[in-house]
N, C-alpha and C positions, 0 to 999 in steps of 0.2 A: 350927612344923610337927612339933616332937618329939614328938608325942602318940599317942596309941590310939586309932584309930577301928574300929566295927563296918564300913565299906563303904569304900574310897576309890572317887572316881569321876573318870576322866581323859579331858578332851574336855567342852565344853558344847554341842555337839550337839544337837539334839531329843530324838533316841532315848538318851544319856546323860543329859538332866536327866529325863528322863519316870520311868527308873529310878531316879534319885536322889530325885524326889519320891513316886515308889510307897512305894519305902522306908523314907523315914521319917517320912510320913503313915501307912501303912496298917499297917509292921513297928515303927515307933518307933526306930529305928537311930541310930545316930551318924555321920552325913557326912562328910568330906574330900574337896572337888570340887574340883579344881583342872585347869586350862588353860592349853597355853604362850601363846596367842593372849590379848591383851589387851582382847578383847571375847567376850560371848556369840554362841554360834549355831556355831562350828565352820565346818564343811561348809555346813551349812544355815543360814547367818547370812541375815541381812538388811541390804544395805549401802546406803548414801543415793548423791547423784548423785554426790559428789568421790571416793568410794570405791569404787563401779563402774567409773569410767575408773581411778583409780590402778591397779586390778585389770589390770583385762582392756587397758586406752588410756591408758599414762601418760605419752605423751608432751601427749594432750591434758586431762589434769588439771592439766597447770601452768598451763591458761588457764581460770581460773574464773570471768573477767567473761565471756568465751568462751560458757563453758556456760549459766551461767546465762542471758545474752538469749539463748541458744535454750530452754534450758527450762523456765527461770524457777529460785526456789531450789533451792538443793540440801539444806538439811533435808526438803523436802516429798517427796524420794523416799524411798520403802523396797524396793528391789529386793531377792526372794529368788535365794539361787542357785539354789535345789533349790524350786519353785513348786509346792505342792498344794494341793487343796482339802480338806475335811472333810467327811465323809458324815453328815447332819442327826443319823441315827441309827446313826452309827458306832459304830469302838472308840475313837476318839481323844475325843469327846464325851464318850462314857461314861467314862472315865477322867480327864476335866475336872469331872464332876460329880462322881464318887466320893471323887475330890482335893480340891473345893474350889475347883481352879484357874481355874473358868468365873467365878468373882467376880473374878477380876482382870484380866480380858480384856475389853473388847467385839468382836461379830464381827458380820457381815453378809452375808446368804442372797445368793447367785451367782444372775443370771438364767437360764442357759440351759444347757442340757446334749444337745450332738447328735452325732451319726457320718454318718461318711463312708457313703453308699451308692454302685448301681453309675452309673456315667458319671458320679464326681466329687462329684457334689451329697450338699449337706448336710443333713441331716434332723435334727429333733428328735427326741430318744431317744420311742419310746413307755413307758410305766411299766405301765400298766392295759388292763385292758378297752373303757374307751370310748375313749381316747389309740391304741391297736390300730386300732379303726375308723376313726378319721379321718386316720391316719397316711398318708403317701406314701412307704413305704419298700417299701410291698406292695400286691400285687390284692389284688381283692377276696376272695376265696376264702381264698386266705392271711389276710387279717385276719380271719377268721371261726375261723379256727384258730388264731392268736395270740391269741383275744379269748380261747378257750378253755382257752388254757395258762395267761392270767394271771388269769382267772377260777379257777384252779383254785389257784395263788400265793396269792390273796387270802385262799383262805380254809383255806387250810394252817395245821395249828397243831399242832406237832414230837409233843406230848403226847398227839393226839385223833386215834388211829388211822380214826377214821370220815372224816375229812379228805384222806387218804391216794390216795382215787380205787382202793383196792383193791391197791395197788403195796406192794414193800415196798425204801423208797426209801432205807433202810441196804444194802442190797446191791443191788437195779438200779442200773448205770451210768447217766450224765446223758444219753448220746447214745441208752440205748433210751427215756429220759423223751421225749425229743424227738421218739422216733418213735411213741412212743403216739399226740402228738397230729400228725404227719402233719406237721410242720412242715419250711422249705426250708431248705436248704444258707445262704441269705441270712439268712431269720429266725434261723438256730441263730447266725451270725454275729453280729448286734448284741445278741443276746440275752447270748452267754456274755460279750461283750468292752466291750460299753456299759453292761450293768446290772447281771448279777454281775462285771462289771471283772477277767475271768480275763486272765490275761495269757499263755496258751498254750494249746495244745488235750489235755492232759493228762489236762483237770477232766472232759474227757469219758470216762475210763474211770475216774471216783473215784465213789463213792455220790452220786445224784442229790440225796438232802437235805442237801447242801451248795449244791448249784447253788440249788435252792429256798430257802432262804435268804439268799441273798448276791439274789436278785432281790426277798424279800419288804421283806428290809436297805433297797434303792436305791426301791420304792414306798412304802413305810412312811417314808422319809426326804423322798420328795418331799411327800407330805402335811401335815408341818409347817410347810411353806413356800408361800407363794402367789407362786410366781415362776418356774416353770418347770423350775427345777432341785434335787434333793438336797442339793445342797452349800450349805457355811458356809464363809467365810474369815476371819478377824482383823483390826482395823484396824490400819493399819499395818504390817501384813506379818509371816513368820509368826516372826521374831526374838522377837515377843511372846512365842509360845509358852514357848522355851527360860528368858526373863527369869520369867515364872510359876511356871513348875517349879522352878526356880532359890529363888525368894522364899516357895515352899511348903517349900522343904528349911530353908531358912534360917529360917523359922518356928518348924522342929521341932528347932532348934540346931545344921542342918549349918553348915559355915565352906568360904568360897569362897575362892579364891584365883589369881588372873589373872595372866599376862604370864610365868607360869613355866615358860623357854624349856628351862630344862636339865632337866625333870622326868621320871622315867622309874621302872618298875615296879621294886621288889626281889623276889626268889626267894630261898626257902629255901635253902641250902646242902645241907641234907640230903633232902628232899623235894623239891625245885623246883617250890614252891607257892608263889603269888604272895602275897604277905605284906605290900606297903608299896608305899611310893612316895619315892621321895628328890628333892631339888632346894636347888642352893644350901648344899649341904654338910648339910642337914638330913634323917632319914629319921621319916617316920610308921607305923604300923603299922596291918595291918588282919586283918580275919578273910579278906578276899579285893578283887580289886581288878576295876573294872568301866571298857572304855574302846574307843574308838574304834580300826579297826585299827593307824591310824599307830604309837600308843603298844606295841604288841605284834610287833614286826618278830620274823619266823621264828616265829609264832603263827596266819598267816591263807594264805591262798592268795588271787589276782586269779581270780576267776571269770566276769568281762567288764567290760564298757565304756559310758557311758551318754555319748550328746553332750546337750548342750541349746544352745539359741540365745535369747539373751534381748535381749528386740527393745523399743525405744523407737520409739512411734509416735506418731500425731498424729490420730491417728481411732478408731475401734473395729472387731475385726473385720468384715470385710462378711459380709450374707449371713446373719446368725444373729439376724433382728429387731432392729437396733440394742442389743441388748445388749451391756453394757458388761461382764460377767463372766459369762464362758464357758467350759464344756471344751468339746473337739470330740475324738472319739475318732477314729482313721481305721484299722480294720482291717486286720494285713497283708494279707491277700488282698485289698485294696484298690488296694494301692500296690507289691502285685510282691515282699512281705518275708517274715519270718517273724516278726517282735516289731510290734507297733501302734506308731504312730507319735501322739505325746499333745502337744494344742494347747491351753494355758490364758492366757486373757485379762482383764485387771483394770485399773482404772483409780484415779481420785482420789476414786472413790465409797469404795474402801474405803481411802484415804488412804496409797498406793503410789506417787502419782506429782504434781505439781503439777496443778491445775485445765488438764483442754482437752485433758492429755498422757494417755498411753495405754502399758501391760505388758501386751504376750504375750510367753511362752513353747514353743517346741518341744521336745520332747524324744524319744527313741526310745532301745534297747539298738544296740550296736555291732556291725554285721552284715561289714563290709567294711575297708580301707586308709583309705576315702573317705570318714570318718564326719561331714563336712557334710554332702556330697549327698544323705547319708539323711534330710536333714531337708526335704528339697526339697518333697515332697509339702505337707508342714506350714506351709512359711514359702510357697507359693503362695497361702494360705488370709487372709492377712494383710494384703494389699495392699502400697503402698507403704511400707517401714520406713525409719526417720531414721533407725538406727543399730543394729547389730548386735554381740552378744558372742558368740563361740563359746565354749563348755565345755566341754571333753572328760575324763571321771572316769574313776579303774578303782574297779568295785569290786569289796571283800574280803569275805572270810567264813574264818568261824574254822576252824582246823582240825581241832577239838574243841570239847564244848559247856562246858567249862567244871566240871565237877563235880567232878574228880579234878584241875588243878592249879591251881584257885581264877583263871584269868582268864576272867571272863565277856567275851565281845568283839560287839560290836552289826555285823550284815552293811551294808556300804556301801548307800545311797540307790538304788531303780531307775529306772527312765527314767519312771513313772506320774507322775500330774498326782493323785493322791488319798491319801489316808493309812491305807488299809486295811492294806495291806502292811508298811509304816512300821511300825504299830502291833502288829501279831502276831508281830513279830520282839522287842518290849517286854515283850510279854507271854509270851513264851518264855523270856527271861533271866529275868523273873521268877520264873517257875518254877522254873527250874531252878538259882535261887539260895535261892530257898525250902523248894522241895518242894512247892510247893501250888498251885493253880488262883488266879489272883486273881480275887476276888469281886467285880464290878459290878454287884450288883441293889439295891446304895444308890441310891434317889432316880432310880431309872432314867426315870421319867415327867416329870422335870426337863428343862428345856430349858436350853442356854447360853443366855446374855446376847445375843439378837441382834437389830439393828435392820433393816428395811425387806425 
C-alpha cells in the first residue's frame, strides 16, 4: 500500500466504482480502491438469501435448512439494498457504453411502468401521443391536450428552434409550459413525477427545456423496448454493476483491496488536503481522495432519511398485467405526503430470486417519527408478503464540493426506484475532479447487452 497513486477511492459503492472506472478509462489515472467491507457493493450491495437474514433476521439465518425449503437455495437470490432500474436511454447506460462496461454485464428490459391515479388505481404511465388517447388516467378532452404536449415532446429537438412551438424554453418555467397546452393539475402530476421522474415540484419554476427533455429521455427510452416500460435491469441484481466498474479499473491497472477495516483518509498537515489513505500501519498517497460519506466524518451533514421495505413474496404484484418487473410511481398528492412513494418489482426472470419466488421493493424520503407507515400506501399494492425487511438510511451530502481540500464525497442514495439521480451526482464529482464536462457521445446509438 506504500505507493503513489493519481486517485484513491474509498467505498465500492456504485457511485464510487463508477468514478473509479470514469477515471481510469476515460483520464488514464492510477487507482487505489479500497473497502473496509469484505465484499463489493457498499450501501448498494447485492446480498443472496443467508445474507439478507444475517442482515436484517439473524436470528433466522441460523436455520438454513429452514430457509431454504421455504425458498429454495440461497445462491439463487440477489437481493439489492438500494433497488433501481436503468433508463433505456439514460445516463447510467450511456456511461456503460462509453466505459465498455455494458460487455461485461447482461441486463433485461422491466415490463411495466405505472402511477398511482385518483381513488387508488394504477395506470400505466402514458409516453406518447397515441398511449395519451387510450389512457384511463384522463377524459377525454384532457387526452386530447396531453396528446398535444407530447406530440409536441416528439418532435422537439434542443438545436432546431423551429421545434420550439415559438417558446423560448431556456427561460419559460415548466408550470407556464403546462399552461400553454391547458393541461390539469392531475396530468401536470404524472407528467413531472412518472416520466420526467422529478422528485419535487421545484422543476416547476426551472426552464421548461429541462422538463422536455427528461420526458423525450423516458419516450425515446420506451421505444427501445417492446415491453411496456423504459427500463433495464442487470442479471443478477445490481452488485454486477459495482463488480464491472471495479474490473474496468482494474483493467487500466487500478489495485483493489478489501476487508480493510482500519482504513481512513490522511490530510496534509499544512494544507488540510486530503493526500492519502492509511490502513494497517501502511500509508499510500494521492493527488486526492474520493469516498462515501462514512469514510469523511465532520466532512458531510445528514440531510434526511430514506426507509425501504424489501419484501419476499410468492406471486407478482397484482394489478399491473401479470408483470413480473415493475415500478409503480404513487405521487405524494396521492397518498397525503410531500415525497412520492416508489414501488419496484422483480423476480427470477432477471435471476434475483429462485424460480416461483418474487422482490418488491418500497421505498419513500423520511417525512415523520413513523417511517414504516410511510410505506403503507406502497406495501398495500403488493398483496400478501412472506417476509419483510425494514431499512431505514440517513443520508449525507458533503459540506463542500471538494475543489479546494481534495475530498471528493458521493451524496447518500435517495428513496427513487431509477438511476437518474444516482448518476448526475457521478457526473458531478467528475467534473469537479476534472474541470471538464464528461463526454458520452461515444457509440451513443449503442444499446447495452440486453435480452427479452
Amino acid at each position: 500500500m506504500d505507493q503513489e497513486y493519481d486517485a484513491i477511492i474509498l467505498g465500492t459503492g456504485l457511485k464510487e466504482c463508477l468514478v473509479a472506472g470514469l477515471l481510469a478509462s476515460v483520464e488514464g489515472y492510477k487507482i487505489l480502491h479500497v473497502d473496509r467491507n469484505d465484499y463489493y457493493g457498499g450501501e448498494s450491495a447485492s446480498l443472496n438469501l443467508t445474507q439478507l437474514h444475517e442482515k436484517f433476521a439473524p436470528e433466522k439465518a441460523q436455520d438454513k435448512a429452514a430457509l431454504t425449503a421455504k425458498y429454495g437455495r440461497w445462491q439463487d437470490y440477489n437481493i439489492d439494498l438500494v433497488p433501481k432500474f436503468m433508463m433505456g436511454n439514460g445516463l447510467l447506460v450511456r456511461v456503460l457504453v462509453r466505459t465498455g462496461v455494458h460487455n461485461y454485464l447482461q441486463f433485461r428490459a422491466a415490463e411495466g411502468s405505472y402511477v398511482q391515479g385518483k381513488g387508488g388505481k394504477i395506470h400505466k404511465v402514458p409516453s406518447n401521443d397515441k398511449e395519451a388517447l387510450r389512457s384511463s388516467l384522463m377524459g377525454m378532452f384532457e387526452k386530447l391536450r396531453a396528446r398535444s404536449f407530447f406530440i409536441f415532446v416528439q418532435n422537439f429537438v434542443e438545436t432546431d428552434p423551429s421545434t420550439h412551438g415559438g417558446y423560448n424554453l431556456q427561460r419559460m418555467p415548466a408550470r407556464d409550459l403546462y399552461e400553454k397546452f391547458g393541461l390539469a393539475a392531475e396530468t401536470v402530476e404524472f407528467i413531472g413525477h412518472a416520466l420526467a421522474l422529478k422528485t419535487n415540484e421545484r422543476y416547476l419554476d426551472e426552464p421548461a427545456v429541462d422538463l422536455v427533455k427528461a420526458v423525450r429521455l423516458y419516450s425515446d427510452s420506451m421505444a427501445r423496448f417492446d415491453t411496456g416500460s423504459p427500463y433495464i435491469y442487470p442479471l443478477y441484481g445490481l452488485g454486477e454493476l459495482p463488480q464491472g466498474f471495479a474490473r474496468l479499473s482494474a483493467v487500466h491497472g487500478g489495485t483493489y483491496m478489501l476487508a480493510k477495516s482500519d482504513v481512513e483518509v490522511v490530510y496534509d498537515e499544512e494544507t488540510g488536503r486530503a493526500c492519502g489513505a492509511k490502513s494497517e500501519g501502511e500509508t499510500a498517497k494521492a493527488k486526492f481522495v474520493v469516498g462515501d460519506a462514512s469514510y469523511f466524518p465532520g466532512k458531510t451533514q445528514k440531510v434526511g432519511q430514506v426507509v425501504r421495505a424489501l419484501c419476499l413474496l410468492s406471486h407478482p404484484i397484482p394489478n399491473v398485467n401479470d408483470a413480473e418487473s415493475v415500478q409503480i410511481i404513487i405521487p405524494a398528492a396521492q397518498c397525503g405526503r410531500r415525497h412520492d412513494v416508489y414501488v419496484l418489482g422483480t423476480s427470477s426472470a432477471h435471476n434475483v430470486c429462485a424460480k416461483g419466488r418474487y422482490f418488491a421493493s418500497v421505498s419513500t424520503t423520511v417525512e415523520t417519527n413513523d417511517p414504516h407507515r410511510e410505506l403503507e400506501a406502497g406495501l398495500r399494492m403488493l398483496g400478501p408478503i412472506d417476509e419483510l425487511f425494514y431499512n431505514v438510511t440517513d443520508v449525507h451530502a458533503p459540506l463542500a464540493d471538494g475543489t479546494a481540500d481534495g475530498a471528493f464525497i458521493s451524496t447518500g442514495y435517495d428513496a427513487t426506484t431509477h438511476f437518474e439521480t444516482t448518476v448526475r451526482d457521478v457526473v458531478d464529482i467528475y467534473r469537479r475532479i476534472t474541470g471538464k464536462e464528461l463526454d458520452l457521445s461515444k457509440d451513443d446509438a449503442a444499446a447495452a447487452n440486453t435480452s427479452g
